[in-house]
N, C-alpha and C positions, 0 to 999 in steps of 0.2 A: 895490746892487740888492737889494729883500730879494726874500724865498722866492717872494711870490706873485710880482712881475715875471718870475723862473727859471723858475717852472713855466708863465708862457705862452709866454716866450721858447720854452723846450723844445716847446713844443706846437705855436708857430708853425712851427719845423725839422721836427718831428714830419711836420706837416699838407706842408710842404715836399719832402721826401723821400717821402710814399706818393705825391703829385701827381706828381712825377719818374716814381719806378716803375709808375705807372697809365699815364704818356705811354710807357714804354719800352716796355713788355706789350702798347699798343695798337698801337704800330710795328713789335715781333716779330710780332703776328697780323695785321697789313695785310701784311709779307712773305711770311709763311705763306703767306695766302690766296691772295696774286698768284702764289707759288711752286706752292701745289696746283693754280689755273688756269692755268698756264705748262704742269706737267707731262700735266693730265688733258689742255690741244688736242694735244699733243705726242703723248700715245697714241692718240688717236681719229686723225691725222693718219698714225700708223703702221699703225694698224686702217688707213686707209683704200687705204692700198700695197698691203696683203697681201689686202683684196677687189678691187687692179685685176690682181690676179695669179689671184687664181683665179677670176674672171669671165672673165678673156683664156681660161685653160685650160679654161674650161667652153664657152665659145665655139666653142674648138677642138675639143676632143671630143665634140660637138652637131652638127658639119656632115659633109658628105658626105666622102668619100676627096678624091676629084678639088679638090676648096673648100680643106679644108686644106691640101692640101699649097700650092695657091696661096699662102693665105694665112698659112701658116707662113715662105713664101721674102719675100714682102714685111715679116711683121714682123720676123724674124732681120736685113735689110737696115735697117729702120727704127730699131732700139735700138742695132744696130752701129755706123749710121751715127750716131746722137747721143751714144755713150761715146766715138767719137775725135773728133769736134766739139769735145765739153766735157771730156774729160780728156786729149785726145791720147793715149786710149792703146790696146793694139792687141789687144784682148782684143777677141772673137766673143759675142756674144748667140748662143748655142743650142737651139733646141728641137728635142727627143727626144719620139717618140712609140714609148709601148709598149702591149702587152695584157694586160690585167686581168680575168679572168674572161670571156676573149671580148668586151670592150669595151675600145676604145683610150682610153690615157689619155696625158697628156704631162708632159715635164719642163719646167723651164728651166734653162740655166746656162751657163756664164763659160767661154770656152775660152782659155788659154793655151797658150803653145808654152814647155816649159822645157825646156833641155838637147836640144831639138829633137825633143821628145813631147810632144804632145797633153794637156792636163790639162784636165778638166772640174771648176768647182767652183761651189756652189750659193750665187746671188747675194745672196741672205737670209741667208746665213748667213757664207758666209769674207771679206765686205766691207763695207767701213764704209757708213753710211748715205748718202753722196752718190751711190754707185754705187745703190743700192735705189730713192733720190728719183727719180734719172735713167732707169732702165730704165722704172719706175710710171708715170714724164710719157709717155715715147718708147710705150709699149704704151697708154696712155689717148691718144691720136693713132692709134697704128694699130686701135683697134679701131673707130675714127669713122669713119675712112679705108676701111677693108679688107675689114668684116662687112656683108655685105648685109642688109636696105636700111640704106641710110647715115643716120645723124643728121641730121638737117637743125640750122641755129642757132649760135648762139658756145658757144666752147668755156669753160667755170667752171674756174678752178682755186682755191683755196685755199694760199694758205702755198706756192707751187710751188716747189721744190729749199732747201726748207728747213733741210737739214741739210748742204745743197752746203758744201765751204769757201769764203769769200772771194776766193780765190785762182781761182776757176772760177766766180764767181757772172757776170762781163761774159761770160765764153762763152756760160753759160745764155741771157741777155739776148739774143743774137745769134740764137741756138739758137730762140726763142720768136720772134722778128720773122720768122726765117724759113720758119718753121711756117707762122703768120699767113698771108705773101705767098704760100705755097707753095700751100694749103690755100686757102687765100682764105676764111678765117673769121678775124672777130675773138674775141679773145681777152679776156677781162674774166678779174680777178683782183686777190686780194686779199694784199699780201702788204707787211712789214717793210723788205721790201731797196729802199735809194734806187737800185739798178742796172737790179732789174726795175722799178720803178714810172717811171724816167727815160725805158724804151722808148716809154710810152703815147701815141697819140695823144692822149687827155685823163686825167687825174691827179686823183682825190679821193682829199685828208687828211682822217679824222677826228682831231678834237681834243676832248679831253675838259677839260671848265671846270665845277669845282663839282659833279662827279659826273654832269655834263649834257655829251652831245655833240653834238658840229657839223660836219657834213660842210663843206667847205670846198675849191673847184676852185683844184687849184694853177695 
């Protein structure tokens, strides 16, 4: 083979090898991309917990004495009863109302019984996200429910118990039918899990073909 054949050969491997690395570089910035819009709904979806927590507390500290406390006793029943639903476990939803400058303002938080005393602990913060997902759902219900005048309409969720594990995602499901029957509103929502989407009375998949999607009734 003389020189000049080597030097295209080389040039053809050449032109081979940056093709390679051009296809590699475009597959790391397609996961990138999916990975930065993975993380940013995942924040906005956390944002969106920590405005149903202090809308509930603004709620509360907006209404008369007599209101609240009402509806302080039905929400603490409402999120208690949906943490031993979905996790079986025996930990209280509490809300604490104190004063701030001659204006009442309130807490939330987690009561356990260890060693047979009382422990308060702040659900934001000493528990993993499925307790956060679940209290945000159970208080987005009680305030449809609870705050006068009531919503009228079906209930939106987004992505609901997101961060739930697996292992509690069928409780969810159960958890959310009986919301529905209980409340007698339906429920629309948009979410990954085939457990919640299996409750629906009717099912649309989007499928995406060619960067073009397709809603599709399962």
């Amino acid at each position: 083979m003389n020189n000049y054949a080597l030097e295209i050969e080389k040039i053809k491997k050449f032109n081979k090898s940056l093709e390679n690395k051009i296809l590699q570089d475009k597959t790391k910035r397609e996961m990138l991309v999916e990975k930065k819009a993975s993380l940013m709904k995942e924040a906005e979806l956390l944002d969106e917990k920590n405005m149903v927590f202090e809308k509930t507390k603004l709620l509360l500290e907006k209404t008369s004495d007599y209101a609240r406390k009402q509806a302080i006793k039905s929400i603490e029943s409402m999120v208690t009863g949906a943490l031993h639903e979905i996790f079986a476990s025996q930990s209280k939803f509490v809300i604490e109302e104190k004063s701030i400058n001659g204006k009442v303002a309130v807490d939330f938080f987690l009561e356990d019984e260890v060693d047979g005393e009382k422990v308060l602990t702040d659900p934001e913060e000493q528990r993993g996200g499925g307790y956060v997902d679940i209290i945000s759902l159970a208080l987005r219900f009680a305030m449809i429910e609870v705050f006068n005048p009531k919503i009228e309409g079906p209930i939106l969720l987004d992505e609901p118990a997101k961060f739930v594990s697996e292992d509690y995602i069928y409780n969810v499901a159960e958890f959310l039918s009986k919301v529905s029957e209980s409340f007698k509103r339906q429920i629309i929502m948009v979410t990954h899990s085939k457990y919640l989407s299996n409750i629906g009375d009717k099912t649309f998949e989007v499928i995406k073909r060619d960067n073009v999607s397709e809603v599709v009734e399962k």
